[in-house]
C-alpha positions as CSV (number, residue, x, y, z in Angstrom):
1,X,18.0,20.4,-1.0
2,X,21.3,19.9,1.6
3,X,23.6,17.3,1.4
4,X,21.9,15.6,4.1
5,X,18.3,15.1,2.4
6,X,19.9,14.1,-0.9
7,X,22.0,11.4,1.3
8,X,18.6,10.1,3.2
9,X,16.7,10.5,-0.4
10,X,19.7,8.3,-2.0
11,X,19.0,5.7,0.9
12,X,15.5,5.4,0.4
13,X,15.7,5.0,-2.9
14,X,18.5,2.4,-2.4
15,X,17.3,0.5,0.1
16,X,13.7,0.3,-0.6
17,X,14.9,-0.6,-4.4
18,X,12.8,-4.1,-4.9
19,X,15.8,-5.4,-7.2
20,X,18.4,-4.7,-3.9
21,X,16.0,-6.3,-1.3
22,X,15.4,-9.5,-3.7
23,X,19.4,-9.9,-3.8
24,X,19.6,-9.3,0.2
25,X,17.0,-12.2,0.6
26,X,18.3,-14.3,-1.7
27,X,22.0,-14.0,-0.8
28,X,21.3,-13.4,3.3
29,X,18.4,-17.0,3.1
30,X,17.8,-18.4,-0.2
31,X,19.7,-22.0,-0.8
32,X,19.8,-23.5,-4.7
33,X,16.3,-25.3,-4.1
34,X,14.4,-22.5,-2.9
35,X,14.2,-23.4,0.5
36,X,15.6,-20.6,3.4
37,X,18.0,-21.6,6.4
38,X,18.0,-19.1,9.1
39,X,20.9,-19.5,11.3
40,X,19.9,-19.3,15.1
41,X,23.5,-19.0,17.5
42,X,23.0,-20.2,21.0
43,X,26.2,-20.1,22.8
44,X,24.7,-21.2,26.2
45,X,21.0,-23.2,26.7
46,X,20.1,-21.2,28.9
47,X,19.4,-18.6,26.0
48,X,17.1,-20.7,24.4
49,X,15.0,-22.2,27.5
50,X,12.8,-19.8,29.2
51,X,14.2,-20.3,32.6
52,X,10.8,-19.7,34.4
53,X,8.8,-22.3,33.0
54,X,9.4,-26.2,33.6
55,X,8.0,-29.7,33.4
56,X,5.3,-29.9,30.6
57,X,4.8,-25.9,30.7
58,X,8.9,-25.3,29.5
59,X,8.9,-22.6,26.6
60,X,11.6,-21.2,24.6
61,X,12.7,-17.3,25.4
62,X,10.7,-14.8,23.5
63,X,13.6,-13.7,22.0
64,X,14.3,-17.0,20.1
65,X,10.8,-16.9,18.3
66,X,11.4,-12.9,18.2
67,X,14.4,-13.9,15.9
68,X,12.4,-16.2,14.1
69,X,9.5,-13.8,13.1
70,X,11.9,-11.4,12.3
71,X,13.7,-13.1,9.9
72,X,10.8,-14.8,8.4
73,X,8.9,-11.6,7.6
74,X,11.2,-11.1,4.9
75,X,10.4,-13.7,3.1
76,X,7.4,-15.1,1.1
77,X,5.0,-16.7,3.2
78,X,5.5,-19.6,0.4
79,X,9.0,-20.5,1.1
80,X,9.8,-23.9,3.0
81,X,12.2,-22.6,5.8
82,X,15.0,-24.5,7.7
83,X,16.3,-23.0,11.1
84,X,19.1,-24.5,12.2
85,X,20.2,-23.9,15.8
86,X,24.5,-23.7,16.0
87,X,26.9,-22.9,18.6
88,X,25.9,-25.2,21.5
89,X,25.3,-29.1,21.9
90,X,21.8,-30.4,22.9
91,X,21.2,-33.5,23.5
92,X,18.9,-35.6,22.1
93,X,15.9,-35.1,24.4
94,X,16.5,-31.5,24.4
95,X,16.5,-31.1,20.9
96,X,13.2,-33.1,20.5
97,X,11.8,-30.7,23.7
98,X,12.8,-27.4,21.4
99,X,11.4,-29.0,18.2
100,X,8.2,-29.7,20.1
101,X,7.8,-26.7,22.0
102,X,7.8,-24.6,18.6
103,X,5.8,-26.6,17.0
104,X,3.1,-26.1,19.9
105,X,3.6,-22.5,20.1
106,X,3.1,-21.9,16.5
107,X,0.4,-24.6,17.0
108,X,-1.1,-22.3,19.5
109,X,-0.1,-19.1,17.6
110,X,-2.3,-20.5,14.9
111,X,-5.5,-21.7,16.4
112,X,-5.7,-18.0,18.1
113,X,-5.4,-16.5,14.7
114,X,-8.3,-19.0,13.4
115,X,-10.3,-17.8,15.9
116,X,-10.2,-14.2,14.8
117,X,-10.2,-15.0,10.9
118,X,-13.5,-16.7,12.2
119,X,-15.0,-14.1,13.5
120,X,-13.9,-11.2,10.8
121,X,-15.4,-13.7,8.4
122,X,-18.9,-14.2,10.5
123,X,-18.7,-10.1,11.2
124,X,-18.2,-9.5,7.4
125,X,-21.2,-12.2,6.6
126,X,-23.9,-10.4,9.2
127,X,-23.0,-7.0,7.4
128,X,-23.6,-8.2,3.9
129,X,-27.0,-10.2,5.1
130,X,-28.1,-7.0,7.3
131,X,-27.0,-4.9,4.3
132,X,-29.3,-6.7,1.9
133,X,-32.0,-7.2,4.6
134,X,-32.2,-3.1,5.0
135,X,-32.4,-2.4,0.9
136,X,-34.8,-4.8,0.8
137,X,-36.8,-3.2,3.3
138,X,-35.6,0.1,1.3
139,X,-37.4,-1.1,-1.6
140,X,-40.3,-2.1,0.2
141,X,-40.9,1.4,1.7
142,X,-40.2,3.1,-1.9
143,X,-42.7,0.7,-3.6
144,X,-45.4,0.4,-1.1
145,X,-45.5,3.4,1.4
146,X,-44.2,6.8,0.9
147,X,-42.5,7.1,4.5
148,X,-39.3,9.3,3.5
149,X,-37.2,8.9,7.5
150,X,-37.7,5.2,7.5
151,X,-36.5,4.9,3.9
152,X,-33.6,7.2,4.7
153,X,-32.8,5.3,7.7
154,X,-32.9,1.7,5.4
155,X,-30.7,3.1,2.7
156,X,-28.1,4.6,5.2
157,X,-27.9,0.8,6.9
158,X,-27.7,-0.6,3.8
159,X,-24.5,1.9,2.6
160,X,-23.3,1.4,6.1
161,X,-23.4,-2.4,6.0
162,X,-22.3,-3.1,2.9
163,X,-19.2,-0.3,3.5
164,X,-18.2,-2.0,6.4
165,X,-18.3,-5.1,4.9
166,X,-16.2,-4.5,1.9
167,X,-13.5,-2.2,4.4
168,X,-13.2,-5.5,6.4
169,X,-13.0,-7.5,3.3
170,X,-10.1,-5.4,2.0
171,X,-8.3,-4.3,5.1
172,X,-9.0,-6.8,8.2
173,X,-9.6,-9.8,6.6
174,X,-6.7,-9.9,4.0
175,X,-4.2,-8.9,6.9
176,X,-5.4,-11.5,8.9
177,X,-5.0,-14.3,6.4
178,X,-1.5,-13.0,5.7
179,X,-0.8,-13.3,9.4
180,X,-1.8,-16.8,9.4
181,X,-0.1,-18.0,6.4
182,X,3.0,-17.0,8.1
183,X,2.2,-18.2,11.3
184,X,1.4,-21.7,9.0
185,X,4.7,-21.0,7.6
186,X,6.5,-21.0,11.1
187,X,4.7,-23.9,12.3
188,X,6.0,-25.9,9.0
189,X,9.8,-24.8,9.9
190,X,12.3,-27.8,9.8
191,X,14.7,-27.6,13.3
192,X,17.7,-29.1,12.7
193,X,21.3,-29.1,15.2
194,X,24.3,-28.4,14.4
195,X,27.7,-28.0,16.2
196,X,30.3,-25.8,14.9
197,X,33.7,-27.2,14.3
């Protein structure tokens, strides 16, 4: 092995190390009560307002939530989170247009995600019903008629179905509700202001 794999190996190992990324989080995030502040620095307000939206359609940049999701994926989806916006001074009104406009983005962000948890859940409750119907159509055939391709065909549907089902279970579904609780988690966010001395 050269120098240079035993350095990346090292790094792996270091930076991948549960005990260091627990320290990061808590150091870089973590306050005494278990809540997280994430620090967002505006120096002008024209980085935080999307400049090509106004009236009642006025959204933040995509970088600003961008910043937000990043940061937030490091942490627990069960950790109350602060962001507090520094370097520039909002007024009033504008601080109560940026608390609102995330709250309805995450608002949004989190109705679209219901929408597909729905309909992975529905999917994964036709499979199971449509599994169950074809085994007990299986068991029909193999009690009451000796017809071997239509009992072949019942038991692969039934496999098929009931494969599927457990694959979205495992995979699709549980991804889904992890997406949502930290979409949830993002919608919960305290805003708060604060000017730099």
């Amino acid at each position: 092995m050269n120098n240079f794999q035993k350095k990346m190996k090292d790094k792996i190992h270091q930076y991948s190390n549960e005990q260091y990324l627990d320290g990061y989080i808590h150091n870089e995030f973590l306050t005494d009560n278990g809540e997280a502040k994430i620090f967002l620095n505006v120096q002008e307000k024209s980085e935080i307002f999307d400049t090509w939206t106004i009236g009642h359609q006025i959204d933040l940049e995509k970088d600003v939530y961008e910043y937000i999701e990043d940061k937030t994926s490091m942490l627990g989806n069960d950790v109350p989170i602060k962001l507090i916006i520094t370097g520039c001074e909002f007024t009033p009104k504008e601080q109560d247009i940026i608390k609102h406009v995330m709250k309805e983005h995450y608002a949004i962000e989190l109705y679209k995600i219901q929408k597909e948890y729905a309909k992975y859940r529905n999917k994964i409750v036709f499979l199971i019903l449509f599994g169950f119907f074809s085994l007990f159509f299986y068991a029909f055939l193999y009690v009451f008629t000796n017809y071997k391709f239509f009992m072949a065909v019942f038991s692969f549907l039934f496999s098929f179905s009931l494969w599927e089902a457990m694959d979205s279970i495992i995979y699709t579904l549980s991804d889904v509700k992890y997406e949502r609780e930290a979409i949830t988690q993002n919608l919960l966010m305290d805003v708060e202001f604060e000017i730099k001395e």
